[in-house]
C-alpha atoms as one frame of an Amber mdcrd trajectory, in Angstrom:
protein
  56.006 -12.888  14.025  56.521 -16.203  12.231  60.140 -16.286  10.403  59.892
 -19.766   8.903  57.741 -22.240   7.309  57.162 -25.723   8.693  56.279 -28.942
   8.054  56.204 -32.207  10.020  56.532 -35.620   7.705  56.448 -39.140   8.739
  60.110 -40.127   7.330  62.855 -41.317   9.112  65.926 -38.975   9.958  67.787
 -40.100   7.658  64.923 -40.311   4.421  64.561 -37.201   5.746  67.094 -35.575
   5.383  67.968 -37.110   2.075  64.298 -36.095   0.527  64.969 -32.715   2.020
  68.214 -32.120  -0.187  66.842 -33.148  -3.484  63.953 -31.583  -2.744  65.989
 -27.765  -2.446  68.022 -29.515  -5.571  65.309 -29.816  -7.604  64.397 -26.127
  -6.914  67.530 -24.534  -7.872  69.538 -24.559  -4.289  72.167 -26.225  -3.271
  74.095 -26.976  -0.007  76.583 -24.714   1.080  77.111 -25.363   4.303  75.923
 -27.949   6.884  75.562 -28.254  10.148  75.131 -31.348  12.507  73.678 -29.650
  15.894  73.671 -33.024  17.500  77.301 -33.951  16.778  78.392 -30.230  17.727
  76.435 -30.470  21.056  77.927 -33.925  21.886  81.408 -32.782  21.328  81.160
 -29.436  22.720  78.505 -29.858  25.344  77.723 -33.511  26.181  75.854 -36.418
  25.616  73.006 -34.501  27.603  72.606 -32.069  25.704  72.658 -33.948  22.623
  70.254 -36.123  23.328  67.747 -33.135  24.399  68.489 -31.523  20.917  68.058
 -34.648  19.249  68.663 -35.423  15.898  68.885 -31.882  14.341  70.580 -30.559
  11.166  71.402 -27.008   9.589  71.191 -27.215   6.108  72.752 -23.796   4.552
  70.835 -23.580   1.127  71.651 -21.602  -1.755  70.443 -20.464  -5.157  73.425
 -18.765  -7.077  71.471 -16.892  -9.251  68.842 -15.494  -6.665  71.890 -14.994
  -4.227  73.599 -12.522  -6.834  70.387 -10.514  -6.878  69.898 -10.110  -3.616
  73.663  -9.130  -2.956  73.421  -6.899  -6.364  70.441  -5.142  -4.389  72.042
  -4.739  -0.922  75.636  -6.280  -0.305  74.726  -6.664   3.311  72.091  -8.658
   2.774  74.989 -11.520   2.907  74.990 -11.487   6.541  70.980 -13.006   6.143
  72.126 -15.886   3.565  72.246 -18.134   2.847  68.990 -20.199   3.366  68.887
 -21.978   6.483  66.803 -24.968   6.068  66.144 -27.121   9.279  65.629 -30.883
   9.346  64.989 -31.907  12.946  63.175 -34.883  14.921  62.977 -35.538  18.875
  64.234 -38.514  20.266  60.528 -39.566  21.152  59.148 -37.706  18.022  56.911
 -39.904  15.236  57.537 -37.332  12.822  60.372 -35.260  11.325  60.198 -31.746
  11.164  61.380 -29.499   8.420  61.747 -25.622   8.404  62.826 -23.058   6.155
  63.239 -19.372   6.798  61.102 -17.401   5.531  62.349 -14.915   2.745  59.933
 -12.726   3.768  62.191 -12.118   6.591  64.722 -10.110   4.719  61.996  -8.248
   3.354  60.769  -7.178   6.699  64.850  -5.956   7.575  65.608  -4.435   4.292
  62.642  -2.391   2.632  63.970  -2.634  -0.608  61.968  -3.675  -3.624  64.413
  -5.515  -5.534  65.218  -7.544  -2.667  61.600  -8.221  -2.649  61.242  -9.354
  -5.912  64.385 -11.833  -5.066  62.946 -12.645  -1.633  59.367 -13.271  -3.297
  61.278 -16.126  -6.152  63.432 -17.540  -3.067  60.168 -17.979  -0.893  58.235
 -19.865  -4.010  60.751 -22.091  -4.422  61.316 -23.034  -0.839  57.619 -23.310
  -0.687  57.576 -26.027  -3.876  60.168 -28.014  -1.852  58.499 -28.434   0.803
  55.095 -29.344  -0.708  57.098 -31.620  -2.622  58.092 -33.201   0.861  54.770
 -32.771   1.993  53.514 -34.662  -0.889  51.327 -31.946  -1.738  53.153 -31.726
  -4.900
């Protein structure tokens, strides 16, 4: 079972990540939350295990008005949101890869049809992003 979609683009980390936020901007989400993996590792675990993560960020996307749906639909739903988007790259990586989970997921959990209709709006949208990043769009 796949539970994200992926893409691999030949940007820096940093271009990246950057391209990565407007692109979710520019599709209604925003940043809620976001996590640097590689900083928490290096605090909490080492410079080991940093450097085997690599560079490697959670970013915790979310659309307001797609958000109130799906909460509207199934107030536990909230424990699946909000949309983690990945941004990632080895240390001996050419490319940087970016995932998003795939809405589809809470689909597959909940059964209901109005979260489908939200989950079906979230996954076209995350799916224009990353085309956009792809430059497939």
């Amino acid at each position: 079972m796949t539970y994200t979609h992926s893409i691999a683009v030949p940007l820096a980390w940093d271009e990246a990540v950057r391209r990565t936020r407007d692109a979710l901007q520019e599709q209604g989400f925003g940043i809620l939350t976001e996590i640097d993996v590689r900083a928490t590792f290096e605090t909490k675990l080492g410079a080991d295990a940093a450097a085997a993560v690599g560079d490697y960020v959670i970013l915790g996307a979310c659309n307001p008005a797609l958000a109130s749906r799906a909460l509207a639909a199934e107030p536990s739903l909230g424990a699946l949101l909000p949309c983690n988007v990945v941004v990632r790259r080895g240390r001996d990586e050419q490319s940087t890869t970016i995932e998003a989970v795939d809405p589809q997921t809470m689909v597959r959990l909940s059964g209901s049809p109005a979260v489908g209709a939200v989950a079906d709006d979230a996954d076209a949208r995350l799916g224009r992003a990353l085309a956009l990043l792809a430059g497939r769009e």
